[in-house]
C-alpha positions as MATLAB code, in Angstrom:
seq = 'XXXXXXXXXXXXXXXXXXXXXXXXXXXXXXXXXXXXXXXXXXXXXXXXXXXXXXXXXXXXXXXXXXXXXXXXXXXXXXXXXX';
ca = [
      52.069  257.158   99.765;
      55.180  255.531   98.387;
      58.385  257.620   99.021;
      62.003  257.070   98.598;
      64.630  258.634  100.514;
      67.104  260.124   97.469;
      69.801  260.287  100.276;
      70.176  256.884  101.803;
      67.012  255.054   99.754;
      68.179  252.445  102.749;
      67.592  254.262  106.059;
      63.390  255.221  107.296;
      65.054  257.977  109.675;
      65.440  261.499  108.245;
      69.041  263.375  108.976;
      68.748  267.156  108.321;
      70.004  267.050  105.067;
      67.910  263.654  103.444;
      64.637  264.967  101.634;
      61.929  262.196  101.253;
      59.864  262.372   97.794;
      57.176  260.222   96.216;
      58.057  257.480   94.042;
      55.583  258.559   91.676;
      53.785  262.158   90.720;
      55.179  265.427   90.095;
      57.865  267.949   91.255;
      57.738  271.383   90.805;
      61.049  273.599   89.666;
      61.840  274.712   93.719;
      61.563  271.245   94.840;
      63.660  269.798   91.784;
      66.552  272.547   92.140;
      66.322  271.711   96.251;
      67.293  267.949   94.670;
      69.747  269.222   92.356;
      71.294  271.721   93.507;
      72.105  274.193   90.602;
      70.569  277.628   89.623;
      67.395  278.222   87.622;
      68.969  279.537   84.243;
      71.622  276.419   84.006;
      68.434  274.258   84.886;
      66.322  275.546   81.852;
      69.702  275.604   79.883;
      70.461  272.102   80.484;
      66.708  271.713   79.236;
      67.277  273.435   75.969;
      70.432  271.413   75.611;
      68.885  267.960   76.350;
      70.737  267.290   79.534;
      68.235  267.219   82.137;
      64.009  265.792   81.399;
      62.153  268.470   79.658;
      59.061  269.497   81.946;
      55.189  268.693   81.878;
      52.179  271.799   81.526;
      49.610  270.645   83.984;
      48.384  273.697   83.356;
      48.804  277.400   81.426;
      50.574  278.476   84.439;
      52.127  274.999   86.004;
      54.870  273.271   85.339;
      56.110  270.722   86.161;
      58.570  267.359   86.170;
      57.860  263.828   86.329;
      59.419  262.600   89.662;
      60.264  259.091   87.823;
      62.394  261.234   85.623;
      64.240  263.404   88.126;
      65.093  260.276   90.538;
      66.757  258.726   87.005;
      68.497  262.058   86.704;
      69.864  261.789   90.516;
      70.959  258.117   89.950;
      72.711  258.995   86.214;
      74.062  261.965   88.159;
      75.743  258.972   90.683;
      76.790  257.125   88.265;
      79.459  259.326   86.511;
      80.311  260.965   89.752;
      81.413  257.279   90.675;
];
C-alpha cells in the first residue's frame, strides 16, 4: 500500500506525533479531525460553507472523505500558514 507521511512526506521513520495515511482511498471523520485538528461542528460547518471537501456516502450509514482531497486540504492549509 502506498502511504505518505503528512508530517515529514520525507522521513520512512515514525516520531510520536507523524500519522502515516494512504495515498489513495478513504478517511473517515475521526481519522480526518486526528489530521486536522478542529472540532466536529466547525468541521461540518466549514462543509456547509465550502471550506473544507464535502464527504462521500459509501453507504446509508458511512461516510466518508476522499484521502486525495484531505492531503490537498493539509497542503492548502501550508500554504497560507506560510
Amino acid at each position: 500500500m502506498n502511504t505518505m507521511d503528512v508530517t515529514t512526506s520525507q522521513t520512512p521513520n515514525l516520531a510520536q506525533n507523524e500519522i502515516m495515511v494512504p495515498l489513495h482511498g478513504f478517511l473517515r471523520l475521526g481519522q480526518v479531525l486526528h489530521l486536522i485538528p478542529i472540532g466536529k461542528t466547525t468541521w461540518w460547518d466549514g462543509i456547509k460553507e465550502g471550506r473544507y471537501p464535502k464527504p462521500v456516502k459509501l453507504s446509508d450509514r458511512t461516510t466518508a472523505w476522499r484521502v486525495e482531497d484531505i492531503l490537498a486540504l493539509i497542503q492548502a492549509i501550508s500554504r497560507s500558514i506560510n
